[in-house]
GUKE-384663 format. One record per atom (N, C-alpha, C): residue in one letter; y, z, x. Coordinates in steps of 0.2 Angstrom, whole numbers, plus 2048, in hexadecimal, padded with zeros to 3 digits. Layout:
% residues N
AYZX...
//
This chain:
% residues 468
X70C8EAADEX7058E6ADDX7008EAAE1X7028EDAE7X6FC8F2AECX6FC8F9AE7X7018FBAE5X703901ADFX6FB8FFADCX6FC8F9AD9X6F78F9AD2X6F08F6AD3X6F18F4AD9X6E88F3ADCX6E78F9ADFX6EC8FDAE1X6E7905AE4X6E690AADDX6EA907AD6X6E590EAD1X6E490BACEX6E1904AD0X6DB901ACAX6D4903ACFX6D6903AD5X6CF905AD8X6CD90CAD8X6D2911AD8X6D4916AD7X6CE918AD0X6D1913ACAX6CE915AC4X6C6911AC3X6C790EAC8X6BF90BAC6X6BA910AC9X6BD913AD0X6B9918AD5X6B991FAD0X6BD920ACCX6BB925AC5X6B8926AC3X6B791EABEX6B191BABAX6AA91DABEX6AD919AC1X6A3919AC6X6A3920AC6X6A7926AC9X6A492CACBX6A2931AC7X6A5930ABDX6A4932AB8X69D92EAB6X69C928AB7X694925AB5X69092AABAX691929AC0X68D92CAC2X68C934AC0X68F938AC0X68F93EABCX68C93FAB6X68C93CAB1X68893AAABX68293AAACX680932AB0X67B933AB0X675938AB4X67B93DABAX677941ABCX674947AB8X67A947AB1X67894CAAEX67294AAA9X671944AA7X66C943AA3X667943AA8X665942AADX660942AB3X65F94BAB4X664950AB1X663956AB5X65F959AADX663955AA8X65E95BAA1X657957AA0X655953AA2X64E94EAA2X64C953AA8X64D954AADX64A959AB0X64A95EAB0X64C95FAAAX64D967AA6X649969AA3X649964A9EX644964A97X63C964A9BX63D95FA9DX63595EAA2X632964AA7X639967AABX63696EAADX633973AA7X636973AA2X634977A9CX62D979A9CX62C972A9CX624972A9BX621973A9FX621971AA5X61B96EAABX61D976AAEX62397AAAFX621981AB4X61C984AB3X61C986AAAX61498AAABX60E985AAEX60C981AADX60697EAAEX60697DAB5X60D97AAB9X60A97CAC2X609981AC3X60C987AC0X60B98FAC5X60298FAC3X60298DABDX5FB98DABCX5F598AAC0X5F7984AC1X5F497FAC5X5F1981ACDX5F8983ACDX5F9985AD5X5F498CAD5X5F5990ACFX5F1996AD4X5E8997AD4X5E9992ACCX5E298FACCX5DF98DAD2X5E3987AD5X5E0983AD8X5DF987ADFX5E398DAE2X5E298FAE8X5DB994AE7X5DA998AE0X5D399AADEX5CD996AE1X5CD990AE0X5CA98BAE1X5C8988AE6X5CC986AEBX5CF986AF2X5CA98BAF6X5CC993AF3X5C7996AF9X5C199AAF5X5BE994AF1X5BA994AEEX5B3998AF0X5B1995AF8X5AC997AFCX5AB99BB01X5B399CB00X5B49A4B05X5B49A8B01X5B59AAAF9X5B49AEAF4X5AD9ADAF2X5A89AAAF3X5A39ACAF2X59E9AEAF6X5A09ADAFDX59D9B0B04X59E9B8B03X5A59B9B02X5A89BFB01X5A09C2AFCX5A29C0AF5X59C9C1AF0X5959C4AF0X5939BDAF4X58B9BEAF5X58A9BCAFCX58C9BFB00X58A9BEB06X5829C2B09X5819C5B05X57A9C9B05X5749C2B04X5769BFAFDX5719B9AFDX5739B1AFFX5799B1B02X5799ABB05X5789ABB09X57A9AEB0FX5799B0B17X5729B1B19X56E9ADB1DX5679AFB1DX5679ADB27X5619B0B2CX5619B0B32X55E9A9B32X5609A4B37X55B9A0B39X5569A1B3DX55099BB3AX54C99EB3FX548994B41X544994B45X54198DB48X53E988B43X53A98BB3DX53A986B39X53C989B32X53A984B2EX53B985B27X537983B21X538987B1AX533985B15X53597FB12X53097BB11X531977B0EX536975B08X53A96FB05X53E96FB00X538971AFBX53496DAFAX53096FAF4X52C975AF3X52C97BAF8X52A97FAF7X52E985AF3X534983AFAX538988AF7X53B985AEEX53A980AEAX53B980AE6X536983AE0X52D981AE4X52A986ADEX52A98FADEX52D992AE4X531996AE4X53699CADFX53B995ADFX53F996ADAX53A994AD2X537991AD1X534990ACBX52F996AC9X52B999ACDX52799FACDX52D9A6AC9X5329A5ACEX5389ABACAX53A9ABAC5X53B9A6AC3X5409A2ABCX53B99CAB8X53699DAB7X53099BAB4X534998AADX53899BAAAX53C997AA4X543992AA5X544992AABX54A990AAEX54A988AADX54C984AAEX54F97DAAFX55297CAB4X54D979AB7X550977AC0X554972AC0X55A971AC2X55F96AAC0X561968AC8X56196EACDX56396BAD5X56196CAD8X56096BAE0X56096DAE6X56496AAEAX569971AEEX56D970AF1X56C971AF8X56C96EAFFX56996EB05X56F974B08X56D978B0EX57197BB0FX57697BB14X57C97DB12X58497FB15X58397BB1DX57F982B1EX57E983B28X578984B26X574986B2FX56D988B32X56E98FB2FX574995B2EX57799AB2AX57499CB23X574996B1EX577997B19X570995B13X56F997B0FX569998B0AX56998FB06X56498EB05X564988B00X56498AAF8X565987AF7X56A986AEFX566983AEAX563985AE3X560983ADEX564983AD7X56997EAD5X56B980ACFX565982ACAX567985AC4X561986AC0X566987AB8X562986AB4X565988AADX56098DAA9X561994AA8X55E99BAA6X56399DAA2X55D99EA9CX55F9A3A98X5669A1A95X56899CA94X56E997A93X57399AA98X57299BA9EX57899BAA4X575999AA9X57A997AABX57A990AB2X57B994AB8X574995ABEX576999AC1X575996AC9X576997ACDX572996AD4X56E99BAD8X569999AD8X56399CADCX56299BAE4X5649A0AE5X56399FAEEX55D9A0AF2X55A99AAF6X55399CAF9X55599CB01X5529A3B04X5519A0B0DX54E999B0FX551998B10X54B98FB12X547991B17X548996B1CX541998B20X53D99AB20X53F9A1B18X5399A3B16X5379A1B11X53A99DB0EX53A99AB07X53B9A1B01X53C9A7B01X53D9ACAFEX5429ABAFAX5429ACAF4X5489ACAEEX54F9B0AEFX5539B1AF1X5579B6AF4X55C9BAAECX55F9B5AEAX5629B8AE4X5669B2ADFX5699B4ADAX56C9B1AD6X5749B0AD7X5799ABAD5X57E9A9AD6X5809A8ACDX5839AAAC8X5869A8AC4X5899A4AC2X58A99DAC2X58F99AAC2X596999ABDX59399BAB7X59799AAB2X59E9A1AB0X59A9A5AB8X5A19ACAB8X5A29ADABCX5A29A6AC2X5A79A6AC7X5AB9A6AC7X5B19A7ACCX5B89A5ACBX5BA99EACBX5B799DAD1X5B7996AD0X5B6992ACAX5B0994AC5X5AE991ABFX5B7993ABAX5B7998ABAX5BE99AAB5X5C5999AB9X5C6996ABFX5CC994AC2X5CB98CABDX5C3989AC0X5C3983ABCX5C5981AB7X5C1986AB3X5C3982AACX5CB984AABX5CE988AAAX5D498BAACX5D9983AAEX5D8983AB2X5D997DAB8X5DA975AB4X5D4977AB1X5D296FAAFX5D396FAA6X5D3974AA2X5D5975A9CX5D697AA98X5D997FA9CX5DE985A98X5D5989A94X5D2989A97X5CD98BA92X5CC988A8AX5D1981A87X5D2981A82X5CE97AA80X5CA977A86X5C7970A83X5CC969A84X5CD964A7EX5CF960A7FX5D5962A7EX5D8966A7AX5DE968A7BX5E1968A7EX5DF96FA83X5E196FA8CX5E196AA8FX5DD966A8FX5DD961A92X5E295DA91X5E4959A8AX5EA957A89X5F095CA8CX5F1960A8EX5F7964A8CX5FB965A96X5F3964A99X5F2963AA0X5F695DAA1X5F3958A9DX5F4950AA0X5FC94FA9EX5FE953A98X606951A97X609957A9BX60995AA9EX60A95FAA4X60A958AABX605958AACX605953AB4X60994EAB2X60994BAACX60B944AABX614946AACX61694DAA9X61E94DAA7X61F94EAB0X61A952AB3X61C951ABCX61F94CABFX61E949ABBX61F93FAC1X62593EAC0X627942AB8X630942AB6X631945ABAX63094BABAX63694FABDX63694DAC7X63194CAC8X630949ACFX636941AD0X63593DACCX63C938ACAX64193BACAX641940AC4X64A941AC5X649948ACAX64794BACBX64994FAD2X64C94CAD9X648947AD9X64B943ADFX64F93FADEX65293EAD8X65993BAD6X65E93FAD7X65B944AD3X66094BAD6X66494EADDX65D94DADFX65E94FAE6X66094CAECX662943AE9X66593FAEDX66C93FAEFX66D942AF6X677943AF7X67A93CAF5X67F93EAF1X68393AAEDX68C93BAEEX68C943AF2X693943AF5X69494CAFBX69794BAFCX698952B03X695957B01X695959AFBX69195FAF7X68A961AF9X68695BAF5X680957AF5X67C958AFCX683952B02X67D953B06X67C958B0CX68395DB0BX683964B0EX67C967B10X678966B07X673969B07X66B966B08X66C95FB0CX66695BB0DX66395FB13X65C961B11X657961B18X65896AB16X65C96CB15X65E974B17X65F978B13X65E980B14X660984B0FX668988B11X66C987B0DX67098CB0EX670993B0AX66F997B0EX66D99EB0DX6739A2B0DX67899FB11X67F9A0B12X6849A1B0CX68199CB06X685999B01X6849A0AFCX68699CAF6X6819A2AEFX67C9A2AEFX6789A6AEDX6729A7AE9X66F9A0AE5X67499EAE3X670997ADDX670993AE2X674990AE7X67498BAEEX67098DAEFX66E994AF4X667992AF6X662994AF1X660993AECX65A991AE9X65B989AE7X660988AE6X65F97EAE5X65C97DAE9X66297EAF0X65B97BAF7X65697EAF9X652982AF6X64D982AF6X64897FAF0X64B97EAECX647978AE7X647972AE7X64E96FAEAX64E96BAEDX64B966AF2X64C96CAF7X649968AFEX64196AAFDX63E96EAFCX63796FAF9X63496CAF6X63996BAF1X637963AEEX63495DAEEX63A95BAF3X639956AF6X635957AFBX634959B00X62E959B05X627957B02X62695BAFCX62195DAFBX61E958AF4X623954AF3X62294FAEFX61D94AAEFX61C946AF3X617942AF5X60F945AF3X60F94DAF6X60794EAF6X60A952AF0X60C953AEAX60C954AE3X60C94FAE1X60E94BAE2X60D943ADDX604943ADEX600944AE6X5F9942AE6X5F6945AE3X5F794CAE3X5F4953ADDX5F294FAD8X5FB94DAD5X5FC94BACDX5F4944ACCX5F7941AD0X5F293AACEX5EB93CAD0X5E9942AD3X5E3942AD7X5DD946ACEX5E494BACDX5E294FAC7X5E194CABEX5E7948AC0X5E6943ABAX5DF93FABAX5DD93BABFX5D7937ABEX5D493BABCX5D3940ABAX5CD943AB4X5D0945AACX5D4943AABX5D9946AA5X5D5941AA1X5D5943A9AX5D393FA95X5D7939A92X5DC93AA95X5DE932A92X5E092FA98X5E692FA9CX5E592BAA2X5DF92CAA7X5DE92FAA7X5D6930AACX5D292AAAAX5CD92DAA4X5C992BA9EX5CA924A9EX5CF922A98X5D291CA96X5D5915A9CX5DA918AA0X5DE917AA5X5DD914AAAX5DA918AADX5D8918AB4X5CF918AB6X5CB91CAB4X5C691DAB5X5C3917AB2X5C1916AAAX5BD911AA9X5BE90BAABX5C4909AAEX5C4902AB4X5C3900AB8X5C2909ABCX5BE909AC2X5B990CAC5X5B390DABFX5AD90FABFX5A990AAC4X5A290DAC7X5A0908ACBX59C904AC5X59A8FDAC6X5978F9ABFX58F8FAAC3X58C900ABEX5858FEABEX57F8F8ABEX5888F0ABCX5828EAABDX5828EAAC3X5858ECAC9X5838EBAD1X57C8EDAD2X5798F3ACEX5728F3AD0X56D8EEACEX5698EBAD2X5638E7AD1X55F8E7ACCX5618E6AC8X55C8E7AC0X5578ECABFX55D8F1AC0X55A8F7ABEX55A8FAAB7X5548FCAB5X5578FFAAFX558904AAAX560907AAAX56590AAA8X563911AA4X565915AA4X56391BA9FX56A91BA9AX56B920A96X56D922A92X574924A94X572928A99X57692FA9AX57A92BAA0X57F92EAA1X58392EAA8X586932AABX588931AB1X587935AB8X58C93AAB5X58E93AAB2X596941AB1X58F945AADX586946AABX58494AAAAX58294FAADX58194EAB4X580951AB9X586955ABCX58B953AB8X59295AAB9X59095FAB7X590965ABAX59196CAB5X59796FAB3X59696FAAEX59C96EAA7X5A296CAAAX5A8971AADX5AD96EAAEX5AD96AAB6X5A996FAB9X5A796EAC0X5A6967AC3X5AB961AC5X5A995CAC8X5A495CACDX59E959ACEX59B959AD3X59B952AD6X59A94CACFX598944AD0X5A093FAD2X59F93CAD6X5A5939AD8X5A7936AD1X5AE936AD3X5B5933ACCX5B192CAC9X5B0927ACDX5B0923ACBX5A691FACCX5A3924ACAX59C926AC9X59A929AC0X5A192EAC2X5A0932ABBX59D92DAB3X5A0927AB2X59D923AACX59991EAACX59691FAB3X59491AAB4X58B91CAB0X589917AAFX58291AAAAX57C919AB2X57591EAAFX574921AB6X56D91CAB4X56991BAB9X562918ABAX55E91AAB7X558918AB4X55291AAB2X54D918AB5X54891CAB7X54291DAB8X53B919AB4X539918AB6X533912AB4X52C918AB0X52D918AACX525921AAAX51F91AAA5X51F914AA5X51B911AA6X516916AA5X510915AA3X50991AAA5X509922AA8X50F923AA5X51092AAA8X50C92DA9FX50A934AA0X509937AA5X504938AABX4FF932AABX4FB930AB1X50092DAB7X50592CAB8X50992CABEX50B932ABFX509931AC7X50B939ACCX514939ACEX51793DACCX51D940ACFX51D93FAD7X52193DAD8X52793EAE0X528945ADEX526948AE5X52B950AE5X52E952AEAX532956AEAX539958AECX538956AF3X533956AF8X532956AFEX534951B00X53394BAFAX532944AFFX539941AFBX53C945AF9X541941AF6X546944AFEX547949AFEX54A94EB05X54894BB08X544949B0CX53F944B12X54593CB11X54493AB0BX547934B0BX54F934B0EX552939B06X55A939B09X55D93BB11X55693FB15X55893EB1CX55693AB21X553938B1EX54F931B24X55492AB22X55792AB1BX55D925B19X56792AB1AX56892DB1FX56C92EB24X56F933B20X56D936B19X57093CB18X56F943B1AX573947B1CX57594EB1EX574954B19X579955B1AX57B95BB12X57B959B0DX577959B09X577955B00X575959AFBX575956AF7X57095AAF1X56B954AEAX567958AE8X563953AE6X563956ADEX563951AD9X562952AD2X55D951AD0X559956ACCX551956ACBX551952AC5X54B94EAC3X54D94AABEX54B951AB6X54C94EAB1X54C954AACX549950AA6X54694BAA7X543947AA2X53F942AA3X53993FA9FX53493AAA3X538934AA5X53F931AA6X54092EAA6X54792DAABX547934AACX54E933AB0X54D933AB7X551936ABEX550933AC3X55193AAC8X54E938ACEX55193DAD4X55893AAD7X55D93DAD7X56593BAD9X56593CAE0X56793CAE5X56993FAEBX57193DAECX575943AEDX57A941AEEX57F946AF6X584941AF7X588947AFDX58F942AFBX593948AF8X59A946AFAX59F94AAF8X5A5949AF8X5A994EAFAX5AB953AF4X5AC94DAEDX5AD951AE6X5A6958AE4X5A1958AE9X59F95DAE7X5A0962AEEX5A395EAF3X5A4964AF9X59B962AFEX599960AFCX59095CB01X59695BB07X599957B09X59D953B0FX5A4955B0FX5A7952B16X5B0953B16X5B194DB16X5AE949B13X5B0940B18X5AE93BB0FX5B593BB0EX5B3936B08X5B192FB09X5B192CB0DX5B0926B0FX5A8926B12X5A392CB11X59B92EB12X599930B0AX59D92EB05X59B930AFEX59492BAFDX58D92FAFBX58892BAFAX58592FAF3X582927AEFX58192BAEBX578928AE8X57392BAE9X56E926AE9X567928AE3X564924ADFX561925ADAX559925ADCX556928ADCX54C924ADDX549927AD6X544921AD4X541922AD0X53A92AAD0X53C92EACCX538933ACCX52D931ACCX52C92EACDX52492BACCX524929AD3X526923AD5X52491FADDX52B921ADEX530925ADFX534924AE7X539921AE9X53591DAE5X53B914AE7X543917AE4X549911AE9X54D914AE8X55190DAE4X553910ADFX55590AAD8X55C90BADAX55E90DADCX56790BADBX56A910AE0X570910AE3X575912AE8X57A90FAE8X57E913AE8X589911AE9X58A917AEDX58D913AF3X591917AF7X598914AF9X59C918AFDX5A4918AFEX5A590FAFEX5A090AB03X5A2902B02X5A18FFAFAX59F903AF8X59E8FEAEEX5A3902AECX5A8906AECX5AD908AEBX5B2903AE9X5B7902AE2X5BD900AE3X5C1903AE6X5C78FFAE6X5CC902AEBX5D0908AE7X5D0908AE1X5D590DADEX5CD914ADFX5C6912ADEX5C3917ADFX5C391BAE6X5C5916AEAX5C591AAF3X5CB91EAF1X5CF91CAF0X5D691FAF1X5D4926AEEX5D1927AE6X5CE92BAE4X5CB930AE6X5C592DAE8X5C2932AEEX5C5934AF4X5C8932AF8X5CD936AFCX5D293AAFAX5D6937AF3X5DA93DAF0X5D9942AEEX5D2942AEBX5CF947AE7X5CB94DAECX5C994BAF2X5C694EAF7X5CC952AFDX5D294DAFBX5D7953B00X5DC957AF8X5DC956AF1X5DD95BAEEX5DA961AECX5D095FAF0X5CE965AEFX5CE968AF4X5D0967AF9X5D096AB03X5C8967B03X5C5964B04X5BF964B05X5BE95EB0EX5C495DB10X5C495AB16X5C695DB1BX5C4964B1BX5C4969B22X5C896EB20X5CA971B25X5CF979B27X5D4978B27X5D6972B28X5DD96EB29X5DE96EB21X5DB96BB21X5DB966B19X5DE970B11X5DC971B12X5D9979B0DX5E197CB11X5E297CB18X5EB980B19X5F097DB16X5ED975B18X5F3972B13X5F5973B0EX5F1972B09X5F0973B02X5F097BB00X5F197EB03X5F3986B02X5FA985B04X5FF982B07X603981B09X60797EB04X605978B03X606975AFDX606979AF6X60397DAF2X600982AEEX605986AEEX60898AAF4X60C98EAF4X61498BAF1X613984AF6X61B981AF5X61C97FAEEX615980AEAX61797CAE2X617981ADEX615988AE1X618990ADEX61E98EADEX620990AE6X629991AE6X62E98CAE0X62B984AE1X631981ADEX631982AD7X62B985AD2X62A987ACCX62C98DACBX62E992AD1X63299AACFX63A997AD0X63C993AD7X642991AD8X64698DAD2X64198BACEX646986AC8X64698BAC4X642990AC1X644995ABDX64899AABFX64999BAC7X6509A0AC8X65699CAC7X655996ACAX65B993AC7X65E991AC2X658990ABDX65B991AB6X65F999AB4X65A99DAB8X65E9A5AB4X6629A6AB7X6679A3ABCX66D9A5ABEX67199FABCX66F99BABAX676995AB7X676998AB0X67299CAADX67399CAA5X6799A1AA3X67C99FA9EX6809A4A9CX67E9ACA9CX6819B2A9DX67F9B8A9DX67F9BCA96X67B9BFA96X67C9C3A8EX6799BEA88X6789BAA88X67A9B2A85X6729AFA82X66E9B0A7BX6689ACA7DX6689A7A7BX6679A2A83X66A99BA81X663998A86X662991A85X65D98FA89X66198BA8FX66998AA8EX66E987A93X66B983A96X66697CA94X665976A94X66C971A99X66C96CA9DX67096AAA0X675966A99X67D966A9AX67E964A94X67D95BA92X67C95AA8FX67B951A8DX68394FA8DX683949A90X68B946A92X68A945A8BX691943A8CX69693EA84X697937A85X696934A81X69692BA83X691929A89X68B92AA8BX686929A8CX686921A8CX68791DA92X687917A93X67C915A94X67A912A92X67590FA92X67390EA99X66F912A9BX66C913AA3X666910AA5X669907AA6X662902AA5X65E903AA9X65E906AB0X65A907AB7X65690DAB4X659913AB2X655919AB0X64F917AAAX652915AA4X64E912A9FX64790DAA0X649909AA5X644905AA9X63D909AADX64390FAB1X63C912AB6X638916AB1X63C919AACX63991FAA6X63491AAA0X636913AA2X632910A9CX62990EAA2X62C90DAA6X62590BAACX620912AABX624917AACX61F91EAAEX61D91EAA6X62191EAA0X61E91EA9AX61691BA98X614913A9CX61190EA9BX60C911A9FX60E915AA6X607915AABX60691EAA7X608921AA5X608926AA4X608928A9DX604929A96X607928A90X60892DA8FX605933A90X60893AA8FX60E93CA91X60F939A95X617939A99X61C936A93X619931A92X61D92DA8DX61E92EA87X619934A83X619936A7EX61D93DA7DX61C941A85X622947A84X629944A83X62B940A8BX63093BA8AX63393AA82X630936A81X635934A77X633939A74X62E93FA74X630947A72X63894AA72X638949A79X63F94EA7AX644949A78X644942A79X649942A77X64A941A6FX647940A6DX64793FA64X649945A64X64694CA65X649953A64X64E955A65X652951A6DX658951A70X65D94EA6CX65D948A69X661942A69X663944A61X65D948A5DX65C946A54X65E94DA52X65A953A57X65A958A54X66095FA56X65D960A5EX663963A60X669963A61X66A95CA62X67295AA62X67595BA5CX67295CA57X67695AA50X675961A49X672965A4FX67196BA49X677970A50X67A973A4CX67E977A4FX67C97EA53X677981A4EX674987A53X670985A57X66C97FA55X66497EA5BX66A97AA62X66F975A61X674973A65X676979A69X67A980A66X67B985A68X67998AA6DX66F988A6CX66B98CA6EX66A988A75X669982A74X66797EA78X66C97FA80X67497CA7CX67897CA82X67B982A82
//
């Protein structure tokens, strides 16, 4: 009787340790097929994004002849120095002014010439035009769009969002992966053995990397998605735009604040971007006199703004903007995001949203999107260099590991292999059904591979072949 109660337990402790096995292999080639994709697009992501990052030390580098200017005790007026820039550029389209960096640093006129977006730098003490900034051939400008759509338009964009969205997979089954499940496993928790093979210590280092680094990769993923065109867009964004009914019976223009972006370049907070922008009263215009730039600068500093920039209105009917927050890099403090509209004729100020009109997924927003760009200090920019590198490494270390598991001599894609009798994996099915619904591009590679997996590879002998 104790014979046959110790190899019934015996054969159940089997079972269990072959289930488990199975499904750690279906768990390993879902993060296999999902590495496929997403390696190019992090190393992409990643080195874009460090472009990016040291965005303002690469352009100091660039033009420090015309940014860099001496201080002196007083200064020329904003509206000076703007008819300034308009005497130079007499055909230009004045669209900004940006207030300056430091007492150091030149002030800033966006301008549109000759169909290129450029920046005009003025000494604010002498009001002297210093030089021109290109924006559209900066690195910055080409890490952007790069960054935010392969150069390709909607395309890239989709191709981006199913890249981030298959991350949240292999970030799930990574960490399944990665969980000690027997003395093998947990040999290699927290540590690298260097000591071991070659393929040991690259696991633990994709492993444990992984893991650490997991958390502020998921914040990346969700911070960079809130702009993607369908979960951004569709998802998330349009539910929590701020509602233009909060302003007091203002009324509304046409156009929306995601105008005021240049092209790919976010400047207007996430949840600002569709929201429709104020209109201007032109009533008896052109007998009504303009508000100019002086008293508009006078206003947003006498109402507690610092560092900001001002949007010149560009129509009889549109508005002066004054804005400071972090998506354009004005401030490090997301929670001083201001965004404030006055009417171009009297001054009056028709509408304002700041950090407290905020939803709470737009806070979160704005904090994540302001520590994904480093824009919250010298601490903040190490980190995320830190992080940028760790998401190199774990995108070369899954590739090394694949090139030393694979067979030699052999062109094979050596896919992990799919178990036999496959018991129905209701926990996994559940978590991959959830991330499907918050994530549709996820959910759409997902029943890609497996349709491909399940219908096609498995059942043609040479694409089977090739595969395992």
């Amino acid at each position: 009787m104790l014979r046959s109660t110790s190899t019934e337990r015996t054969n159940t402790e089997k079972q269990t340790a072959t289930k488990t096995k199975r499904y750690y292999m279906i768990a390993w080639r879902w993060h296999f097929y999902a590495g496929l994709f997403v390696v190019p697009f992090l190393l992409m992501l990643s080195i874009t994004g460090l472009v990016m990052l040291y965005d303002d030390a690469i352009e100091q580098a660039q033009f420090a002849d015309i940014i860099q200017v001496k201080p002196y005790p007083t200064t020329v007026s904003p509206a000076a120095q703007l008819a300034a820039v308009q005497a130079s550029y007499p055909q230009a389209t004045i669209q900004q002014y940006i207030t300056p960096a430091s007492a150091t640093q030149a002030s800033r006129f966006a301008v549109k010439a000759a169909g290129e977006s450029l920046f005009i730098t003025v000494d604010p003490y002498t009001g002297k035009v210093l030089g021109q900034i290109n924006r559209d051939q900066s690195w910055y400008n080409l890490a952007n769009s790069i960054h935010g759509s392969l150069l390709l338009g909607d395309t890239g964009d989709r191709l981006i969002e199913m890249a981030a969205s298959l991350s949240v997979v292999l970030l799930i089954t990574g960490i399944y992966l990665w969980w000690p499940r027997d003395k093998i496993s947990k040999s290699g928790l927290f540590k690298i053995r260097f000591n071991n093979s070659t393929r040991i210590m690259w696991r633990d280092l994709h492993a444990n990397v992984g893991l650490v680094t997991s958390v502020f990769l998921l914040l990346f993923l969700i911070s960079g998605l809130s702009w993607t065109g369908i979960w951004g867009a569709k998802y998330v964004q349009a539910w929590n735009s701020f509602p233009a009914q909060k302003w007091d019976a203002v009324p509304l223009s046409t156009l929306k604040h995601a105008s005021m972006n240049h092209s790919q370049t976010k400047e207007v907070p996430w949840n600002l971007e569709q929201t429709r922008l104020p209109s201007s009263d032109d009533t008896g215009q052109p007998a009504k006199q303009h508000t100019n730039l002086n008293s508009i600068v006078n206003f947003a500093q006498q109402h507690g703004f610092t560092r900001f920039r001002v949007n010149l209105p560009n129509s009889a009917t549109a508005v002066y903007t004054v804005s400071a927050n972090t998506m354009s890099g004005d401030i490090s403090d997301a929670t001083q995001d201001r965004t404030a509209h006055l009417d171009q004729y009297s001054g009056q100020l028709l509408a304002e949203a700041a950090w407290s009109d905020y939803s709470l997924m737009a806070k979160l927003m704005a904090v994540g999107i302001a520590l994904h760009q480093g824009e919250m200090g010298w601490l903040n920019v190490l980190i995320d260099t830190l992080l940028c590198a760790a998401f190199i490494l774990i995108a070369i270390s899954g590739v090394v590991m694949w090139w030393l598991r694979r067979p030699k001599g052999v062109l094979k894609l050596a896919a992990p292999p799919l178990p036999t009798n496959m018991p129905l994996w209701k926990s996994a099915a559940l978590v991959m059904f959830a991330v499907s619904l918050m994530f549709p591009m996820a959910g759409l590679c997902l029943l890609s591979f497996l349709l491909l997996d399940f219908v096609i590879f498995s059942r043609i002998p040479r694409l089977k072949s090739f595969i395992s």
